[in-house]
C-alpha positions as CSV (number, residue, x, y, z in Angstrom):
1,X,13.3,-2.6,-18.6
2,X,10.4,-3.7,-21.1
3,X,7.1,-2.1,-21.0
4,X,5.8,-5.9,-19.9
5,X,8.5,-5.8,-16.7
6,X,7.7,-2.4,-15.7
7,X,3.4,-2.9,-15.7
8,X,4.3,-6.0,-13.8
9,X,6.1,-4.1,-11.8
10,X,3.9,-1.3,-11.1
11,X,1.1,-4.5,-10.3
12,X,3.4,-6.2,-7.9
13,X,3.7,-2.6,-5.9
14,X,-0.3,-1.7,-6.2
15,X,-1.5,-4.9,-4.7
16,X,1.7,-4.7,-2.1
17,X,0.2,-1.3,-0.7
18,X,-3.5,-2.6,-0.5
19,X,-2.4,-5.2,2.1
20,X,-0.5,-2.0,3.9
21,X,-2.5,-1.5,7.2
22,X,-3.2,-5.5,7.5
23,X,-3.3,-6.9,11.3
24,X,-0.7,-9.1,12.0
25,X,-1.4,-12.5,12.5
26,X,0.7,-15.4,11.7
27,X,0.2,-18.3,9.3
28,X,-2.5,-16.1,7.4
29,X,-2.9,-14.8,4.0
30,X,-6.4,-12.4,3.5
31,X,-6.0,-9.1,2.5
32,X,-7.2,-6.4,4.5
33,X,-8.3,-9.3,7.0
34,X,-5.0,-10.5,8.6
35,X,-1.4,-11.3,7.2
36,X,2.0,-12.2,8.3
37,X,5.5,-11.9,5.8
38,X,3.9,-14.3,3.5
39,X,1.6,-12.1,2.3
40,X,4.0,-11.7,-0.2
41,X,2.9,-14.9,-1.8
42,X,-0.3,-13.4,-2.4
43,X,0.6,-10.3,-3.7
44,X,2.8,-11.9,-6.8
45,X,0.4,-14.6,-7.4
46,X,-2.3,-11.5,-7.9
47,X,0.0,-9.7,-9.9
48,X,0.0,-12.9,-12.2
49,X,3.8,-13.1,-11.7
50,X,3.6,-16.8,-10.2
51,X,1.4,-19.7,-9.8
52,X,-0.3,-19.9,-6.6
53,X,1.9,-21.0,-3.6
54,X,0.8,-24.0,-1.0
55,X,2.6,-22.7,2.2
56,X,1.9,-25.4,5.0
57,X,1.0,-24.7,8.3
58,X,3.5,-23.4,10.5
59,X,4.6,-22.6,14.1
60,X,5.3,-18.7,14.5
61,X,8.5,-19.8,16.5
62,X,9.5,-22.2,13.3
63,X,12.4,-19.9,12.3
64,X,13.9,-20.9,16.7
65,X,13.9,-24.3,16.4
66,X,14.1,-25.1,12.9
67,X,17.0,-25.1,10.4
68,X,14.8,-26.2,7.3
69,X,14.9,-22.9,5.1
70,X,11.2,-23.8,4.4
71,X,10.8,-19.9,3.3
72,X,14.0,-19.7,1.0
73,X,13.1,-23.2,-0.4
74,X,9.6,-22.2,-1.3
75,X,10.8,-18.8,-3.0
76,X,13.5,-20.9,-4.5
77,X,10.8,-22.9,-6.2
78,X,9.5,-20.3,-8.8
79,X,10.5,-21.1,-11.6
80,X,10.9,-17.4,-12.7
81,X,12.9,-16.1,-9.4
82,X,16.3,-15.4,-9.6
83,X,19.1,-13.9,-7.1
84,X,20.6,-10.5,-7.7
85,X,22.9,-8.2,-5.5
86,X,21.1,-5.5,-3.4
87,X,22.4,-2.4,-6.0
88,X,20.2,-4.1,-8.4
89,X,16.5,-3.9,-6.3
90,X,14.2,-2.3,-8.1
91,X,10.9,-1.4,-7.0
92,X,8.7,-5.2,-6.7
93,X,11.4,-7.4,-5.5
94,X,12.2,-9.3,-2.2
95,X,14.0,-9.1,0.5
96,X,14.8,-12.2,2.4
97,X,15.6,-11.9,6.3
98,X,17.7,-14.8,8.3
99,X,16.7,-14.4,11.8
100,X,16.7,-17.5,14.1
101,X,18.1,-20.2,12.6
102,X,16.7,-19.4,8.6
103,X,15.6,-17.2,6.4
104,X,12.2,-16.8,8.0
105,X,11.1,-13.3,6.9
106,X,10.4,-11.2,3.7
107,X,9.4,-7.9,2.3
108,X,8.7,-6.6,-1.1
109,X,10.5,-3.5,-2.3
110,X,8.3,-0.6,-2.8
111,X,9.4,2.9,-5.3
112,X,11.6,4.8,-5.1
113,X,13.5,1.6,-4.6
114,X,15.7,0.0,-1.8
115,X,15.4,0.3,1.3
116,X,11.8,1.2,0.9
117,X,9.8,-2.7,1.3
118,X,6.1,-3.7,2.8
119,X,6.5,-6.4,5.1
120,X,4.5,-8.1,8.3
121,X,5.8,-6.5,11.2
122,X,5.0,-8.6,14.2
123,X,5.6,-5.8,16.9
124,X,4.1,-2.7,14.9
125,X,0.8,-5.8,14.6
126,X,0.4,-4.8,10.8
127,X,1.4,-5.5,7.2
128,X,3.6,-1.8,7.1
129,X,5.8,0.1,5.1
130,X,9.2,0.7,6.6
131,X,13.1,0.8,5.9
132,X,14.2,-2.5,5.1
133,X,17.9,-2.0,6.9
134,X,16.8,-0.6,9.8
135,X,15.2,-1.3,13.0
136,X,14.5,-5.0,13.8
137,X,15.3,-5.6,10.6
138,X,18.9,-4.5,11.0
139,X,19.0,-6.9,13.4
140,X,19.3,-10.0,10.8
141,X,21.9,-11.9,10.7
142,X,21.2,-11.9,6.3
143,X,19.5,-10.7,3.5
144,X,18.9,-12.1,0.3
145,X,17.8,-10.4,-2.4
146,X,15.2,-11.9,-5.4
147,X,14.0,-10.5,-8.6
148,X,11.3,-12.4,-10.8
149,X,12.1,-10.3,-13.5
């Protein structure tokens, strides 16, 4: 890893954890105000790792009627995002979560490494840290896993 990759890195995680502790509310995006999962938007476009992100508006039941991958086609878009295998997550890449009919959910990994992620939990009502393979989140029926390094 260059020192470049590693400070981005290490940004990616610090501005993760400030949004840890968010209320949950869907279809926003203000730290420390509300959030939902695509806070993570925000936290790599303050990191300077991507440009910012238009996400349009959006029901909260999108992912149950919907098979548009709207959330994997957005993170698709960056031009600097590429898929790995889960043994390779490293501390500041995404996790991807199909529940419903598409990928509709998404956490950022946080150190040591996987399963360790920040994510918008809609029954815990926060932006919180948590085990990316367990709980509700075990429950997906995928993950995909995204580095922009």
């Amino acid at each position: 890893m260059t020192e470049v990759e590693a400070a981005e890195r290490a940004r990616v995680v610090a501005i993760a954890l400030e949004w840890d502790g968010t209320p949950y509310r869907p279809d926003v995006r203000i730290k420390n105000v509300a959030g939902d999962c695509t806070f993570v938007a925000k936290v790599y476009e303050e990191a300077g790792v991507i440009a910012p992100v238009h996400i349009p508006p959006y029901s909260p039941s999108s992912h149950l009627n919907r098979a548009s991958q709207l959330y994997l086609t957005k993170v698709m878009e960056q031009p600097r995002v590429r898929e790995i295998d889960e043994v390779a997550l490293l501390p500041g890449d995404l996790v991807l979560y199909h529940f419903g009919l598409a990928f509709s959910h998404a956490g950022i990994v946080l150190p040591p490494g996987w399963p360790e992620i920040i994510h918008g939990d809609l029954n815990a009502k926060h932006i919180i840290r948590a085990q990316g393979n367990q709980g509700n989140l075990a429950a997906a029926k995928a993950m995909r896993f995204f580095t922009l390094w």
